[in-house]
C-alpha positions as semicolon CSV with decimal commas, in nm:
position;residue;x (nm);y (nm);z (nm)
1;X;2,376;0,789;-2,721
2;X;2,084;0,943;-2,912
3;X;1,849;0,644;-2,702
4;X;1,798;0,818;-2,349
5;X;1,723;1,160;-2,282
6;X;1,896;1,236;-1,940
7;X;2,273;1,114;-1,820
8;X;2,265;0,761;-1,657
9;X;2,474;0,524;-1,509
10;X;2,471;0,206;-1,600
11;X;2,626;-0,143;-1,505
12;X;2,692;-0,290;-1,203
13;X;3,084;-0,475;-1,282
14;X;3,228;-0,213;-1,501
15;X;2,966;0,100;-1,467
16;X;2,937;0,342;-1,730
17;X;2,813;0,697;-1,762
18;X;2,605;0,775;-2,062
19;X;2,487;1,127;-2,173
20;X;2,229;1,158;-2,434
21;X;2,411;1,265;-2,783
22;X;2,566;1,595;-2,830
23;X;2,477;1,712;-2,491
24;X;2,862;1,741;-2,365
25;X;2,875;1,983;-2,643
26;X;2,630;2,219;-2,487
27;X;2,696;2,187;-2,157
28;X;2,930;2,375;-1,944
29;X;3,196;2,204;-1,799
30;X;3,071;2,258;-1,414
31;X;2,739;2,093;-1,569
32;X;2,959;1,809;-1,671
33;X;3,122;1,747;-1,353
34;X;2,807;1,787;-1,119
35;X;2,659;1,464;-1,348
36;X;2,958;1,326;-1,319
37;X;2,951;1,343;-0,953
38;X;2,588;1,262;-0,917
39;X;2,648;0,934;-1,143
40;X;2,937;0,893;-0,968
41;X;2,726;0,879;-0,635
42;X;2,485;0,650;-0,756
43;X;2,774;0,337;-0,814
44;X;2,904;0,413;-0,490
45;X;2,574;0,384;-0,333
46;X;2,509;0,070;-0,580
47;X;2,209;0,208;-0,695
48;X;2,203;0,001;-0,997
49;X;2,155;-0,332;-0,775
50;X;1,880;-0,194;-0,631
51;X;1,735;-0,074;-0,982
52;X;1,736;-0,429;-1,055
53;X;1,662;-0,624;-0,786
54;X;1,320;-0,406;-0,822
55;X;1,289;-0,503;-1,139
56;X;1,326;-0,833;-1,115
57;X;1,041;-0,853;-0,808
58;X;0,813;-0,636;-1,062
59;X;0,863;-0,968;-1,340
60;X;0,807;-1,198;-1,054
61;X;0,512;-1,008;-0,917
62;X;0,354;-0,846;-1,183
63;X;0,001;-0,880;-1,063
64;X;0,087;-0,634;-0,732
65;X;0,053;-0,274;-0,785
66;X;0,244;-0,244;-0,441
67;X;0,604;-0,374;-0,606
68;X;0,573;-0,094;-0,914
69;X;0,513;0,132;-0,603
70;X;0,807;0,010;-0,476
71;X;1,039;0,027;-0,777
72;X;0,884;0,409;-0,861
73;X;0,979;0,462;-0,430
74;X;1,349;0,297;-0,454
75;X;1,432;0,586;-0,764
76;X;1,322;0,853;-0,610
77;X;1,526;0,778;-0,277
78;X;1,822;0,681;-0,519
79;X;1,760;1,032;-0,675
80;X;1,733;1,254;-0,336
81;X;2,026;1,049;-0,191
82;X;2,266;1,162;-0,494
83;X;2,124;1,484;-0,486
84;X;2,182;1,540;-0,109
85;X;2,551;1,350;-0,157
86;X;2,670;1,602;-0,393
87;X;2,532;1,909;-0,277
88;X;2,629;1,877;0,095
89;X;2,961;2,011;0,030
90;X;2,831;2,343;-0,168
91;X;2,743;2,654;-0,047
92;X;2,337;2,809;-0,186
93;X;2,536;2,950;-0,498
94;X;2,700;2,598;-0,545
95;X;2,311;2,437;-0,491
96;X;2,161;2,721;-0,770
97;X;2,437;2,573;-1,017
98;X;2,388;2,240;-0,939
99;X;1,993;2,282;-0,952
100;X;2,094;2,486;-1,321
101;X;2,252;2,185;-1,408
102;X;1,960;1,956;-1,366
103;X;1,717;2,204;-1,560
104;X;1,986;2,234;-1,832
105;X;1,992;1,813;-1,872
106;X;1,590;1,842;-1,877
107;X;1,608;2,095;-2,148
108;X;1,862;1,942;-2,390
109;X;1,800;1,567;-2,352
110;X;1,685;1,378;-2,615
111;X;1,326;1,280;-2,707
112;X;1,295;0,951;-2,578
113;X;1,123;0,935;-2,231
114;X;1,172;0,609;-2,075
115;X;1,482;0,443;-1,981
116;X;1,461;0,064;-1,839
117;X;1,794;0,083;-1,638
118;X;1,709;0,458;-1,442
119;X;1,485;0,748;-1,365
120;X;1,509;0,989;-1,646
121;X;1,478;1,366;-1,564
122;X;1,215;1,360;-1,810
123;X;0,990;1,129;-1,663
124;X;0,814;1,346;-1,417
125;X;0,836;1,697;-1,349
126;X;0,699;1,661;-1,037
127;X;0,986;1,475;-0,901
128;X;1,197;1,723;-1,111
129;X;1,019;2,038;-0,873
130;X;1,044;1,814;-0,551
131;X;1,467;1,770;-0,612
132;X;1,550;2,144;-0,689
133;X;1,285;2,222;-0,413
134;X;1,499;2,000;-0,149
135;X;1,865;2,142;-0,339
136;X;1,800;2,448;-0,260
137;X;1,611;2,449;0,120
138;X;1,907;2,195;0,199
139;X;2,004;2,205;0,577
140;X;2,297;2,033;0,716
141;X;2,177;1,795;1,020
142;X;2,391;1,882;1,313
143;X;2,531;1,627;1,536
144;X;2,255;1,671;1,799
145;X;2,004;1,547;1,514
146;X;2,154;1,242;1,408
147;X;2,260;1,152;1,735
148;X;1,864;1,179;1,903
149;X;1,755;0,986;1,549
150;X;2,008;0,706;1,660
151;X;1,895;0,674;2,008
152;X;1,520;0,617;1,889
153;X;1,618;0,429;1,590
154;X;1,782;0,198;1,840
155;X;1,531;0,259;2,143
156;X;1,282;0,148;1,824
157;X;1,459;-0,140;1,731
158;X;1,524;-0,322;2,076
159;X;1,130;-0,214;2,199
160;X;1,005;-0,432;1,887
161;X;1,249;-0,709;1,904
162;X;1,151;-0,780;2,300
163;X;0,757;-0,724;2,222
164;X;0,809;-0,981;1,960
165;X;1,004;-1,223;2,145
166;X;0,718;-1,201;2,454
167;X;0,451;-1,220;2,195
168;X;0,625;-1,562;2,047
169;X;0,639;-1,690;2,407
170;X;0,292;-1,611;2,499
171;X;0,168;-1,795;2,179
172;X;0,381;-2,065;2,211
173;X;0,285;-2,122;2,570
174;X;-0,001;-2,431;2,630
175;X;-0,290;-2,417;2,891
């Protein structure tokens, strides 16, 4: 399509992957399949939903510079989750390409900045620095990570529910 500038997915019942016109031309078939995979990642994480539920809480509260916050929040973590998704398999060469691959889209998409349906990669080249600046100082978390963030994620989770239930009953109480 010669109406985006950057690859995008787009649908939620039958997604589709569109790249801006005559970019699978230029691009090198490892760039192809790194967007493939990265659009790929964003239907299996249903990324699209979220895309619109935001948008659809930006129409009903248009008035709250909070929810465009929100919308600009949920495509950035959309973004960093691909990212992260498809590089955790790939070694720092593998991360250089895939980081290549994103400057490559930036460089040969089309001239039209905005897309209603996704974050372009033309949109903001801050976010652009901030993704190849997490691609390529990537860590694996090891088991010992993720299993301390579960314990206070949980420890978190019960401490608030009890504090409000004794709250409730304390307010609820008469003298």
């Amino acid at each position: 399509s010669c109406g985006i500038s950057s690859p995008v997915s787009y649908g939620l019942f039958r997604p589709t992957v569109i790249i801006p016109q005559d970019m699978d031309i230029v691009l090198s078939e490892e760039d192809i399949r790194f967007i493939f995979l990265h659009e790929l990642q964003h239907y299996r994480q249903k990324d699209a939903l979220w895309n619109y539920l935001a948008c659809i809480l930006q129409t009903v509260y248009w008035f709250n510079p909070l929810v465009y916050l929100m919308g600009r929040e949920i495509n950035r973590a959309c973004e960093f989750s691909c990212d992260e998704a498809v590089i955790k398999s790939l070694d720092k060469d593998g991360r250089r390409a895939y980081g290549d691959t994103l400057l490559n889209a930036v460089n040969l998409g089309g001239t039209y900045k905005d897309s209603l349906a996704s974050m372009t990669l033309n949109r903001s080249a801050e976010l652009l620095k901030e993704r190849l600046d997490a691609i390529m100082h990537y860590r694996k978390k090891s088991k010992t990570t993720a299993v301390i963030t579960g314990i206070l994620t949980l420890t978190l989770l019960y401490g608030a529910s009890f504090t409000g239930a004794y709250a409730a009953d304390l307010h609820g109480a008469s003298p």
